[in-house]
C-alpha positions as CSV (number, residue, x, y, z in Angstrom):
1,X,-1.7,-196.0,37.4
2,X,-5.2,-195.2,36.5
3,X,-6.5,-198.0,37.3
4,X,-7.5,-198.8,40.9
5,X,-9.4,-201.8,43.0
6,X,-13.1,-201.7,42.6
7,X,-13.0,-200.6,39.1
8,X,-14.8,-202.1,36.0
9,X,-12.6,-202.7,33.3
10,X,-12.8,-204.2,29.7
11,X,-10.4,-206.6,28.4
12,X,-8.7,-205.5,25.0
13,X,-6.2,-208.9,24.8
14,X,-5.0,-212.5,24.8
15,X,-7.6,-215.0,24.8
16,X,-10.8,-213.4,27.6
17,X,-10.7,-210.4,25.1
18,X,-14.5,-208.6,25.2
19,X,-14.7,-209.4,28.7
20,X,-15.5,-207.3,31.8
21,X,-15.0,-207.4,35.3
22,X,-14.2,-206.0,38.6
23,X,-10.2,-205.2,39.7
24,X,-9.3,-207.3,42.8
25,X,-6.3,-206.8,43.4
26,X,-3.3,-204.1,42.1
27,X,0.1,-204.6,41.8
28,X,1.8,-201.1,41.0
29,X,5.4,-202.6,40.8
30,X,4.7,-204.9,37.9
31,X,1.6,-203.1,36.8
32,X,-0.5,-206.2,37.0
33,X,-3.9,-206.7,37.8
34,X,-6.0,-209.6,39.5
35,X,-9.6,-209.4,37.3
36,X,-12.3,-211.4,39.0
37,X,-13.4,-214.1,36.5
38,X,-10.7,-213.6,33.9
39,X,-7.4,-215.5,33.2
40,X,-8.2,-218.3,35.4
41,X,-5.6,-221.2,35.9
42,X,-5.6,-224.1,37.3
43,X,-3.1,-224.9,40.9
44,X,-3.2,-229.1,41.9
45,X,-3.0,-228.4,45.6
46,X,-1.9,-230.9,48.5
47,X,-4.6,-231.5,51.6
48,X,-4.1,-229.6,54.2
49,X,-6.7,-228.5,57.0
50,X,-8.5,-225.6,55.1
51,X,-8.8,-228.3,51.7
52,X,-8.7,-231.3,53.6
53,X,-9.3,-233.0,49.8
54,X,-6.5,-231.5,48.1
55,X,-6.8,-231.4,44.2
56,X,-7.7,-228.9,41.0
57,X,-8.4,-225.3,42.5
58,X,-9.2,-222.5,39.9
59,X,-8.1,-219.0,40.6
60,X,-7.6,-215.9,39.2
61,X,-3.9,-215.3,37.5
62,X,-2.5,-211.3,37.3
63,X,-2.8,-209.6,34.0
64,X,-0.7,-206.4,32.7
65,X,-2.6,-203.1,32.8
66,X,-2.1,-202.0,29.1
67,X,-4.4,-205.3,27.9
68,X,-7.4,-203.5,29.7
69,X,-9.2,-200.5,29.3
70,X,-11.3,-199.0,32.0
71,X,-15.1,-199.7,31.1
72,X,-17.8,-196.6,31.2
73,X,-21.1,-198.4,31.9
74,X,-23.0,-195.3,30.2
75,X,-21.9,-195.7,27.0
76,X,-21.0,-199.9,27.3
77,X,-17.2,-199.2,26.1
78,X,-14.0,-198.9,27.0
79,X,-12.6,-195.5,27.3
80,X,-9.3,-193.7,27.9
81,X,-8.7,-191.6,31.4
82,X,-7.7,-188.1,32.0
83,X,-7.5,-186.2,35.4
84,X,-8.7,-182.6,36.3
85,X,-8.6,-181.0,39.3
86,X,-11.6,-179.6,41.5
87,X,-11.4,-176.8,44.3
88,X,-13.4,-178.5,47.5
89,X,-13.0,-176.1,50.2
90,X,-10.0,-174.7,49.4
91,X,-8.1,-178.3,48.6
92,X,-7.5,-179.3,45.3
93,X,-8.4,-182.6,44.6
94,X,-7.5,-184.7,41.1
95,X,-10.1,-186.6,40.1
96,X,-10.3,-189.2,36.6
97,X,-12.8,-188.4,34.0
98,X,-14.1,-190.2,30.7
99,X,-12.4,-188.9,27.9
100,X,-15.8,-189.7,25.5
101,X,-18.5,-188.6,28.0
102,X,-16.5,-185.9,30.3
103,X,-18.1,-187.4,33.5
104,X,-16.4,-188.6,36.3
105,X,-15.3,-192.0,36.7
């Protein structure tokens, strides 16, 4: 998946489209993601010692990966991902890259 926790990332679809945020959470399984401030729900809870009130809490709900699009601050859009690989003391290492600008994400 190329996209990972800490990213920015743009939403393309359903109804927080032209949003942005930052990745919480990844679930590579289901190739969901938890986006902070987007596709909140609401969850009635019951008291218990940490909400000793109970009621409405709003949280964040998991979203699939192919509704976002990772966001390049440079040029304020979404862009597309692709990988090349860098010699670093005689390790390759793959690293993602902007497919509009060429720099590294």
């Amino acid at each position: 998946m190329n996209i990972k926790k800490g990213d920015i990332v743009y939403i393309r679809r359903g109804k927080d489209r032209g949003k942005t945020g930052k990745v919480l959470h990844v679930f590579t399984k289901t190739n969901r993601l938890i986006i902070e401030g987007v596709n909140l729900i609401s969850r009635h809870s019951r008291p218990s010692q940490s909400n000793p009130k109970g009621g409405i809490v709003r949280k964040e709900a998991p979203i699939h990966r192919s509704n976002v699009g990772i966001y390049n601050k440079s040029i304020s859009a979404p862009t597309k991902v692709s990988y090349r690989y860098i010699e670093e003391g005689g390790r390759k290492t793959k690293i993602r890259i902007c497919r509009k600008t060429g720099e590294q994400i």
